[in-house]
MIDOSE-1310 file (N, C-alpha, C; in nm, 2 decimals, decimal comma, always signed):
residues 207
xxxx	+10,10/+9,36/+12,19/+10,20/+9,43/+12,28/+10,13/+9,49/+12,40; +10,20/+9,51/+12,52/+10,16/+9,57/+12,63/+10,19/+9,69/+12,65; +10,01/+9,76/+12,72/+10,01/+9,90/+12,73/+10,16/+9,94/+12,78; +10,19/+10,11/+12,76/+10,35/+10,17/+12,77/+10,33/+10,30/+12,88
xxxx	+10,19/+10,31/+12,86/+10,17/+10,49/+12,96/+10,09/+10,45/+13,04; +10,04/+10,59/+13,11/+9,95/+10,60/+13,20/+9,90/+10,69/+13,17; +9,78/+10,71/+13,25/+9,67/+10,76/+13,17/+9,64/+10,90/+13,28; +9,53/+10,95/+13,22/+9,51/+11,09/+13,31/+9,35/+11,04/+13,43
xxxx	+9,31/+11,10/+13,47/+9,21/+11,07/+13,58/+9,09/+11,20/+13,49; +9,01/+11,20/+13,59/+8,86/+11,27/+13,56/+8,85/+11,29/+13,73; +8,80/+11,44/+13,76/+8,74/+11,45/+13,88/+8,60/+11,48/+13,93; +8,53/+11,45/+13,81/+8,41/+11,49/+13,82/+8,32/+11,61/+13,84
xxxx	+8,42/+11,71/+13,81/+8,36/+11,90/+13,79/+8,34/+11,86/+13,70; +8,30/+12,00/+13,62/+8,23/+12,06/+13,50/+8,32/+12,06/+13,40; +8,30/+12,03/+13,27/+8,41/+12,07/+13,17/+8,45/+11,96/+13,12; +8,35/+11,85/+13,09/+8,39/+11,74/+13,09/+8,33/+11,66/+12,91
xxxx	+8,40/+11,64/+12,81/+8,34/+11,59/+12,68/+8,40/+11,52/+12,60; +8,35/+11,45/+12,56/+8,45/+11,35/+12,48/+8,37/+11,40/+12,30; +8,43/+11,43/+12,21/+8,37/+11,41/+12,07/+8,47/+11,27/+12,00; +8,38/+11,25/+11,91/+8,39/+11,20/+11,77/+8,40/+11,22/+11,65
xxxx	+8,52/+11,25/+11,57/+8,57/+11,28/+11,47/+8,58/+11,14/+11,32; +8,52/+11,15/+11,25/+8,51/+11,11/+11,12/+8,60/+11,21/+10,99; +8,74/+11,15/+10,96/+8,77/+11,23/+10,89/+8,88/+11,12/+10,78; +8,83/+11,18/+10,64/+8,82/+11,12/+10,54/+8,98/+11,05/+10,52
xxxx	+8,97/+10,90/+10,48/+9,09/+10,81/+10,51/+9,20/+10,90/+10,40; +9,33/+10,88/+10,40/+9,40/+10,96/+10,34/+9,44/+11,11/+10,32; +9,30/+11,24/+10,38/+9,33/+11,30/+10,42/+9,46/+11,40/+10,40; +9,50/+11,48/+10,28/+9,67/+11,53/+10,32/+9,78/+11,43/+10,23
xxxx	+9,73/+11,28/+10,27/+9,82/+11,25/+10,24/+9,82/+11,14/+10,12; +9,83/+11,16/+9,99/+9,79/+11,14/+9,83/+9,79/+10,98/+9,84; +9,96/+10,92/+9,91/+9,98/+10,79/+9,89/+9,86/+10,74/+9,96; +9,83/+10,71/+10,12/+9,71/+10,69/+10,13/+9,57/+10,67/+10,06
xxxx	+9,59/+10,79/+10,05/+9,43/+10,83/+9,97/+9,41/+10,73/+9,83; +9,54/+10,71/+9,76/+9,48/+10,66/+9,65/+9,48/+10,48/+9,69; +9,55/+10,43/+9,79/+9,54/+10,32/+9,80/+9,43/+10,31/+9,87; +9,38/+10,37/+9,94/+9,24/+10,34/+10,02/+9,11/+10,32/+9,92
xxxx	+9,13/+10,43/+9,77/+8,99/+10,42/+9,69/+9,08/+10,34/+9,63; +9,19/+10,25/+9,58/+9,19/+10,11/+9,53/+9,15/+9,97/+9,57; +9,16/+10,04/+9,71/+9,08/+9,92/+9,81/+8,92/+9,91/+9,81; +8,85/+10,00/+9,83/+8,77/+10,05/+9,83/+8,69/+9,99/+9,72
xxxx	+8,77/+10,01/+9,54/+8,69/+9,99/+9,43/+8,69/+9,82/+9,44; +8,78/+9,78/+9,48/+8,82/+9,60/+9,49/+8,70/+9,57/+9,54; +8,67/+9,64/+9,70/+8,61/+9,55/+9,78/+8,45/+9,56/+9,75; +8,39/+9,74/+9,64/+8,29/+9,73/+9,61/+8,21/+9,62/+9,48
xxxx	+8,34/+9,61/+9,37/+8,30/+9,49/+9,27/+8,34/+9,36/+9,33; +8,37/+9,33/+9,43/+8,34/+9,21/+9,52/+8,22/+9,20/+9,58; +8,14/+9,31/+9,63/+8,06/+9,28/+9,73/+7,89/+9,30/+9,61; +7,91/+9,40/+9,46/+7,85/+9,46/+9,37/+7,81/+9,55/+9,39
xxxx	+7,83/+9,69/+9,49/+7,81/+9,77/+9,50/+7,87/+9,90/+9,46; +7,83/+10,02/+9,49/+7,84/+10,12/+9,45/+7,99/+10,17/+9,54; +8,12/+10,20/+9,52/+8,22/+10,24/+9,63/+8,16/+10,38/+9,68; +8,21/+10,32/+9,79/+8,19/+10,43/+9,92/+8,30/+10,55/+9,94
xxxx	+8,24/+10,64/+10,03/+8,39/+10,71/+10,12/+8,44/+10,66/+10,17; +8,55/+10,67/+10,23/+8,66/+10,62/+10,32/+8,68/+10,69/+10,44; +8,59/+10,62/+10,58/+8,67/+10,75/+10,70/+8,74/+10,67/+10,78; +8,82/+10,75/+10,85/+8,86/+10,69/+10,99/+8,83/+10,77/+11,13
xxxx	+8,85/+10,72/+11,27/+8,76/+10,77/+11,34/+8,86/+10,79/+11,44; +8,90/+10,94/+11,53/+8,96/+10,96/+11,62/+8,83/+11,04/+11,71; +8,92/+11,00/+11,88/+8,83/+11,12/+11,93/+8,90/+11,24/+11,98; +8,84/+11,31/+12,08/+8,89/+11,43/+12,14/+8,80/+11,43/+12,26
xxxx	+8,93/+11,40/+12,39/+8,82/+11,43/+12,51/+8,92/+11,56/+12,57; +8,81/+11,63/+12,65/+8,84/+11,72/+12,75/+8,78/+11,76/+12,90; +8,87/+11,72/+12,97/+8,83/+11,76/+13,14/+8,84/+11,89/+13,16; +8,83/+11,92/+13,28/+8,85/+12,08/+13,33/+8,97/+12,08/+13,36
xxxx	+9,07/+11,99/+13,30/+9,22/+12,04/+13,29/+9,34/+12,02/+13,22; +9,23/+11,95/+13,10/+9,33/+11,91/+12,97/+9,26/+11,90/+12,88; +9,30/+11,89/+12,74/+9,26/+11,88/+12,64/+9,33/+11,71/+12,60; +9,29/+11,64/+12,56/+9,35/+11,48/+12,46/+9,32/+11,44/+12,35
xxxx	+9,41/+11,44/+12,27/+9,38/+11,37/+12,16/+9,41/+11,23/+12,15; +9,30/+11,17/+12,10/+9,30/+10,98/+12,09/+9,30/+10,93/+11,96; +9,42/+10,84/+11,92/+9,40/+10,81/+11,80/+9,51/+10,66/+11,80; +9,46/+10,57/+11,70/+9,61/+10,49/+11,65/+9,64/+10,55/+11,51
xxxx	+9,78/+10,53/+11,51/+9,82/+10,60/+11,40/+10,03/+10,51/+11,44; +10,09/+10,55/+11,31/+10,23/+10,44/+11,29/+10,27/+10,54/+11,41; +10,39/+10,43/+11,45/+10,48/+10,49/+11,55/+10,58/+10,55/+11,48; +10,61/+10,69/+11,49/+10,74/+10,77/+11,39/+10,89/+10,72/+11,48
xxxx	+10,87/+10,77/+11,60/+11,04/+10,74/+11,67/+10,99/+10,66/+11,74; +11,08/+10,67/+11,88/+11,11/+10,63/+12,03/+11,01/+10,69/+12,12; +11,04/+10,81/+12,12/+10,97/+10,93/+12,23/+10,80/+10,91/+12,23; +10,76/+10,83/+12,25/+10,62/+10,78/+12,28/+10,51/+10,86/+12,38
xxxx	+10,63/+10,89/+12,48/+10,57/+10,95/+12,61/+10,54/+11,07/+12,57; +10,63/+11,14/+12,54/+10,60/+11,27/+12,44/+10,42/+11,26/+12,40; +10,39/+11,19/+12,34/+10,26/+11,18/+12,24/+10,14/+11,10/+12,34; +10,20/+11,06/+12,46/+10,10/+10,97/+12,55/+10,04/+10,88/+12,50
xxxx	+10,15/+10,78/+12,42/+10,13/+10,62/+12,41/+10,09/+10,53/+12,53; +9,99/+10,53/+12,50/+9,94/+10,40/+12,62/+9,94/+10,25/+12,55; +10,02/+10,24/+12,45/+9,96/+10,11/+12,42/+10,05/+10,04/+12,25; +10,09/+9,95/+12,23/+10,12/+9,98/+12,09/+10,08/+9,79/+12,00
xxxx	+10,09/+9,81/+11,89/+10,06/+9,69/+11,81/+10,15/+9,67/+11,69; +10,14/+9,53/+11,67/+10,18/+9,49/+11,53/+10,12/+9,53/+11,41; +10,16/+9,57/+11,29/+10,08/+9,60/+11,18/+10,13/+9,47/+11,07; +10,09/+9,41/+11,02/+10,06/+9,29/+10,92/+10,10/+9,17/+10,96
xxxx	+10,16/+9,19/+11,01/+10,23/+9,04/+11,11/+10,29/+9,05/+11,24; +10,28/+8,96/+11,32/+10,36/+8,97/+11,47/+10,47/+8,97/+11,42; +10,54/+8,89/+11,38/+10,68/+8,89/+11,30/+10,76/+9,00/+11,27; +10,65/+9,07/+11,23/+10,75/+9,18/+11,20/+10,71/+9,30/+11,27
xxxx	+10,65/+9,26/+11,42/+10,63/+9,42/+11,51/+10,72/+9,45/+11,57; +10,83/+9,40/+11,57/+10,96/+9,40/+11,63/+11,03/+9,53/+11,57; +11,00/+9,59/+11,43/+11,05/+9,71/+11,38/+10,97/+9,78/+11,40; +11,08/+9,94/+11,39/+10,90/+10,04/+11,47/+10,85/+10,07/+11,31
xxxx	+10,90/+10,03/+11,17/+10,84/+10,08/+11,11/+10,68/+9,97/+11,04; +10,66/+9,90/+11,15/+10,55/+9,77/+11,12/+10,47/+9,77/+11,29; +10,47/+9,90/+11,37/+10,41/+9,92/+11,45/+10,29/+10,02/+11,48; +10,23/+9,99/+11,54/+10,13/+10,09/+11,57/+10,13/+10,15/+11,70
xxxx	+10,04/+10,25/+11,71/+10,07/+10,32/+11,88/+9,93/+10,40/+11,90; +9,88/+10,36/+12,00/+9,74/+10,40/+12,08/+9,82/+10,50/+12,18; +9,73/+10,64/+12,12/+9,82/+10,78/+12,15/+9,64/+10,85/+12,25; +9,68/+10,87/+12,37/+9,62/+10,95/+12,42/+9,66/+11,12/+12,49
xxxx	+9,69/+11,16/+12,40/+9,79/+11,28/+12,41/+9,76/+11,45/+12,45; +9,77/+11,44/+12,53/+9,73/+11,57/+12,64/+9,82/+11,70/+12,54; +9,68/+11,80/+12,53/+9,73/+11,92/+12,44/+9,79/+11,86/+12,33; +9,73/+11,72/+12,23/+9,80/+11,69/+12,14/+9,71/+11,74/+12,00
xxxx	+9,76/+11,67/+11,91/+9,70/+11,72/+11,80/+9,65/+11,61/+11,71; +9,57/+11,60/+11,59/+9,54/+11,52/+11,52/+9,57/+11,53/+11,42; +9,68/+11,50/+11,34/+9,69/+11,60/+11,22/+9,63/+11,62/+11,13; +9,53/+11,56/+11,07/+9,43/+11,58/+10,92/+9,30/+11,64/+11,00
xxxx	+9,29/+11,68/+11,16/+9,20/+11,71/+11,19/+9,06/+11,81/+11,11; +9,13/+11,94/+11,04/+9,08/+12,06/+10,98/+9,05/+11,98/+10,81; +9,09/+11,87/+10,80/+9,03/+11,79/+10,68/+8,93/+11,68/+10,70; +8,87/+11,75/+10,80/+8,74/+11,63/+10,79/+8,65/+11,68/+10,76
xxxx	+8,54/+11,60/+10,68/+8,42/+11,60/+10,60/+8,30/+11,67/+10,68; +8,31/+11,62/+10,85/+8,16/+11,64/+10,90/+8,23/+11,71/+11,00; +8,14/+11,77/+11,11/+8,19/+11,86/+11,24/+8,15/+11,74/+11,33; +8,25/+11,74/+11,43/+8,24/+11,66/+11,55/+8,15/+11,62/+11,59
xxxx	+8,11/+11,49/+11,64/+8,00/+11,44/+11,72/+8,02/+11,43/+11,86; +7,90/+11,50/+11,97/+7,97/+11,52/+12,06/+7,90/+11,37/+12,15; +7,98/+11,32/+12,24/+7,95/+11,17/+12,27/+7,90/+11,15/+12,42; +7,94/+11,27/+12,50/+7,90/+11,30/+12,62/+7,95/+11,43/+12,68
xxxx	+7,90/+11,46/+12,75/+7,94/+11,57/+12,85/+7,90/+11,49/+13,02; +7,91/+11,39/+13,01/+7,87/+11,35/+13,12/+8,02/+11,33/+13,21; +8,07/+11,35/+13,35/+8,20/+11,34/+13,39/+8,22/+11,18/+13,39; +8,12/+11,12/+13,45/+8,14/+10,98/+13,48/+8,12/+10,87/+13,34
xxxx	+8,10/+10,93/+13,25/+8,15/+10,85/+13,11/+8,21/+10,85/+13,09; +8,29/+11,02/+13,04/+8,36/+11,09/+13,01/+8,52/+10,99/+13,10; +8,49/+11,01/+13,17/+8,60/+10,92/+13,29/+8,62/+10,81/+13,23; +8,50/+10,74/+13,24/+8,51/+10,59/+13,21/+8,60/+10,56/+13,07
xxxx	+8,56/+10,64/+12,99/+8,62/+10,60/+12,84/+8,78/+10,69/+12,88; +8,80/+10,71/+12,94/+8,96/+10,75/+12,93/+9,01/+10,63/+13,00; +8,96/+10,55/+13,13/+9,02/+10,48/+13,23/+9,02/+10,31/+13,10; +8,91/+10,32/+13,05/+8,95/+10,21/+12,92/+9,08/+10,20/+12,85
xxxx	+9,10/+10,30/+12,82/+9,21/+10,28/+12,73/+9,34/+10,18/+12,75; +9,36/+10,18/+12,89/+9,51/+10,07/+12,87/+9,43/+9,93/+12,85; +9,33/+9,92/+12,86/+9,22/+9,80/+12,82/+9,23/+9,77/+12,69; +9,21/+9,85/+12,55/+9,22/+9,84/+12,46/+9,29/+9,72/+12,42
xxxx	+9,24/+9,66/+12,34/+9,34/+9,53/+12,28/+9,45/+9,57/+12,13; +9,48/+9,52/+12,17/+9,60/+9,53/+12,01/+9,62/+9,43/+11,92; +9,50/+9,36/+11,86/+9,54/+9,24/+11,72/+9,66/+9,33/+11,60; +9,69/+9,24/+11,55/+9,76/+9,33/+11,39/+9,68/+9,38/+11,35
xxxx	+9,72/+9,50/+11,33/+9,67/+9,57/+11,24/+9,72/+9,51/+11,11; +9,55/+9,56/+11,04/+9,53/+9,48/+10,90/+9,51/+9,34/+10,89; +9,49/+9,23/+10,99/+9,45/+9,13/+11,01/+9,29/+9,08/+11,08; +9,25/+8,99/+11,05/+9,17/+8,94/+11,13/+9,18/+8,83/+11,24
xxxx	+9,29/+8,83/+11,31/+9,31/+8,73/+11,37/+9,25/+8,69/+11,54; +9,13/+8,78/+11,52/+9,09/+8,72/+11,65/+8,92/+8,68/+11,58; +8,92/+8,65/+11,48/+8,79/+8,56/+11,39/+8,65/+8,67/+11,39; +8,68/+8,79/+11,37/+8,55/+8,92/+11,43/+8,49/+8,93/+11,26
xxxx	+8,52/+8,89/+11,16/+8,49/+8,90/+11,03/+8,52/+9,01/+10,96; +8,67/+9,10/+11,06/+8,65/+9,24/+10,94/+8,82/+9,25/+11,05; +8,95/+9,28/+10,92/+9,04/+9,35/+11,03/+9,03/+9,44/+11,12; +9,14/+9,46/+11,23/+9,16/+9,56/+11,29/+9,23/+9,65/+11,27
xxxx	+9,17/+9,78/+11,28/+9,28/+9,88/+11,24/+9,21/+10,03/+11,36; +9,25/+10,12/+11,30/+9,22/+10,25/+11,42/+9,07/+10,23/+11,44; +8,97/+10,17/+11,34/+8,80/+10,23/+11,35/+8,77/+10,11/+11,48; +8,84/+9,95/+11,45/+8,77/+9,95/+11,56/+8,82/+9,94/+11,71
xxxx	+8,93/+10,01/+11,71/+9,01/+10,05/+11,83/+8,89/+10,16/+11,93; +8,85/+10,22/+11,80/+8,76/+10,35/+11,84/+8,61/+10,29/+11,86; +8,63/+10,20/+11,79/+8,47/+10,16/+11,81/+8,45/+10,07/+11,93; +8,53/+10,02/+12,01/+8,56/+9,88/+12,05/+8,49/+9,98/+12,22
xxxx	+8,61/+10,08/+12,21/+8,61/+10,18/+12,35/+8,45/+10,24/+12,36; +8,39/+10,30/+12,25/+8,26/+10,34/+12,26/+8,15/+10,25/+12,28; +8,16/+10,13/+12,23/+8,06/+10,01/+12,30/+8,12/+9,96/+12,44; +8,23/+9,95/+12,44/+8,28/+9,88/+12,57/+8,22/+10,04/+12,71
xxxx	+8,23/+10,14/+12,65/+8,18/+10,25/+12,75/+8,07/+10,30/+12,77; +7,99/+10,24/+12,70/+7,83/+10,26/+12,66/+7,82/+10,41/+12,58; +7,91/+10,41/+12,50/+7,88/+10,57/+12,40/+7,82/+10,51/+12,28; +7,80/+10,42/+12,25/+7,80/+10,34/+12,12/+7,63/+10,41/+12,06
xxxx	+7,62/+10,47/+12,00/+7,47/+10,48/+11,98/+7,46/+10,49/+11,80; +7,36/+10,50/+11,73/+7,32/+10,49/+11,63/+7,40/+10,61/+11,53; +7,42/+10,71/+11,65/+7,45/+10,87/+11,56/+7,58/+10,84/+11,54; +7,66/+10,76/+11,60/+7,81/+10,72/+11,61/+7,85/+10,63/+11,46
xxxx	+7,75/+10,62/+11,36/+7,80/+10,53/+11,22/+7,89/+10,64/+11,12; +7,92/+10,60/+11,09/+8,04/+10,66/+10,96/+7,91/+10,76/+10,86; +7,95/+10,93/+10,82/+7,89/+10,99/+10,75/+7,79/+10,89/+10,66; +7,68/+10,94/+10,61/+7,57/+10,86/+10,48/+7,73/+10,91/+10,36
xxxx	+7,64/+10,80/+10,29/+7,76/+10,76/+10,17/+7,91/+10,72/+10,21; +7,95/+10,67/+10,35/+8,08/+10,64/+10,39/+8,03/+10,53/+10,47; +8,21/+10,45/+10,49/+8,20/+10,36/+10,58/+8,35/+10,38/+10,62; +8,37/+10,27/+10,72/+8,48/+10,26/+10,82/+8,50/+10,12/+10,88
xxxx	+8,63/+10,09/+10,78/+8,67/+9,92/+10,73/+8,76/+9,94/+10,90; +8,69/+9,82/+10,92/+8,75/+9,78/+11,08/+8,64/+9,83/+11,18; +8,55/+9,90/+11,18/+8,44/+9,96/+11,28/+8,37/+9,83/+11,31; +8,29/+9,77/+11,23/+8,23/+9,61/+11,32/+8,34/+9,57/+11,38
xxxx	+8,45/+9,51/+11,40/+8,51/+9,45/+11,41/+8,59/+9,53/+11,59; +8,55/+9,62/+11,60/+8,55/+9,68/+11,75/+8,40/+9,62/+11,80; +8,30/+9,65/+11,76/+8,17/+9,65/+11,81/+8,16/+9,49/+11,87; +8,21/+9,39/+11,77/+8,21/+9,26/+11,81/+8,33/+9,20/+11,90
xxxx	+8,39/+9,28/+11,92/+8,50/+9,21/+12,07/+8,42/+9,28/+12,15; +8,38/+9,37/+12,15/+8,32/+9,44/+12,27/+8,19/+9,34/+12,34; +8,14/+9,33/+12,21/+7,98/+9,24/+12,25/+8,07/+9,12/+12,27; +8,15/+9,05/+12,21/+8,22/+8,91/+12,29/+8,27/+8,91/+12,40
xxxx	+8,34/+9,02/+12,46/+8,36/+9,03/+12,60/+8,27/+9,04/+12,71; +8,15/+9,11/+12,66/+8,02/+9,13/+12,75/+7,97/+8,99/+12,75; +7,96/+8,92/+12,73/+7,89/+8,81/+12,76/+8,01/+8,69/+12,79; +8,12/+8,68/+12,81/+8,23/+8,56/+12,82/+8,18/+8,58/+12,99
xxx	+8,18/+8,46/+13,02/+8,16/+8,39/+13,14/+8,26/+8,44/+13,26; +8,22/+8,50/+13,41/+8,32/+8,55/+13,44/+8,39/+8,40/+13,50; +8,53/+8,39/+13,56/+8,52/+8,30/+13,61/+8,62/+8,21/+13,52
């Protein structure tokens, strides 16, 4: 589906940061939580390893005249703009993104909130203070792609879902660095799968 908002600018004063937030899948909310570590125990006696944590990844940027919260997360109503949807997707099938209860929404939300924020595992990582990155990864956003969520259908080897929405923006912006991986003893199902459209776009032929 095609971006829905518009986005905020950057003017290059002072006051300028984007963080990174890792905070544990489920979070608050029980039903999640236990289907994440059922997934989790599936996917580690598939693979024979030890299960992991479960995170997912939002950020938080701030100019010298707003605060934003960035995240995908289900669409609850209508009122989008309210929450600064820039963007929205199908969740398990195209078929059925036509109901808002099988949609997703890429929320860049000025003075918004994160809900499970105060339940996350690690304290923020901060990703820049620079204005002209800082910029750049907000002006990305109606750029974001939107596969289903929960599918693999653009062949990246791992579904999409919020991690690599978030991961996708941080290589495509040049934030992407080593400190940016999921806590030790965690991962974050969908994170390659940003990093690799990013690296596939970088090199497709212009033209």
């Amino acid at each position: 589906m095609r971006a829905t908002g518009g986005l905020p600018g950057a003017d290059g004063a002072v006051g300028h940061e984007a963080m990174l937030l890792w905070l544990p899948l489920g979070a608050g909310q029980p039903v999640v939580e236990r289907s994440g570590r059922a997934y989790e125990r599936l996917c580690a006696w598939r693979e024979a390893r030890a299960p992991l944590d479960l995170y997912h990844a939002a950020l938080e940027v701030t100019t010298p005249t707003a605060r934003y919260a960035i995240e995908l997360a289900p669409v609850p109503d209508r009122n989008g703009r309210t929450r600064g949807v820039v963007g929205e997707g199908a969740v398990g099938s195209r078929w059925l993104g036509g109901l808002r209860w099988f949609r997703y929404e890429l929320r860049c939300w000025r003075d918004g909130v994160i809900p499970d924020r105060d339940l996350a595992g690690t304290e923020p990582r901060r990703l820049s203070e620079d204005p002209e990155r800082v910029a750049r990864l907000l002006g990305l956003l109606p750029a974001v792609p939107h596969p289903v969520w929960g599918r693999d259908e653009l062949g990246l080897g791992e579904m999409w879902n919020s991690n690599a929405a978030v991961s996708w923006l941080l290589a495509t912006s040049g934030l992407l660095t080593p400190s940016t991986r999921p806590p030790p003893g965690g991962r974050a199902p969908g994170w390659d799968a940003g990093v690799a459209l990013a690296a596939r776009s970088a090199t497709r032929p212009l033209g």
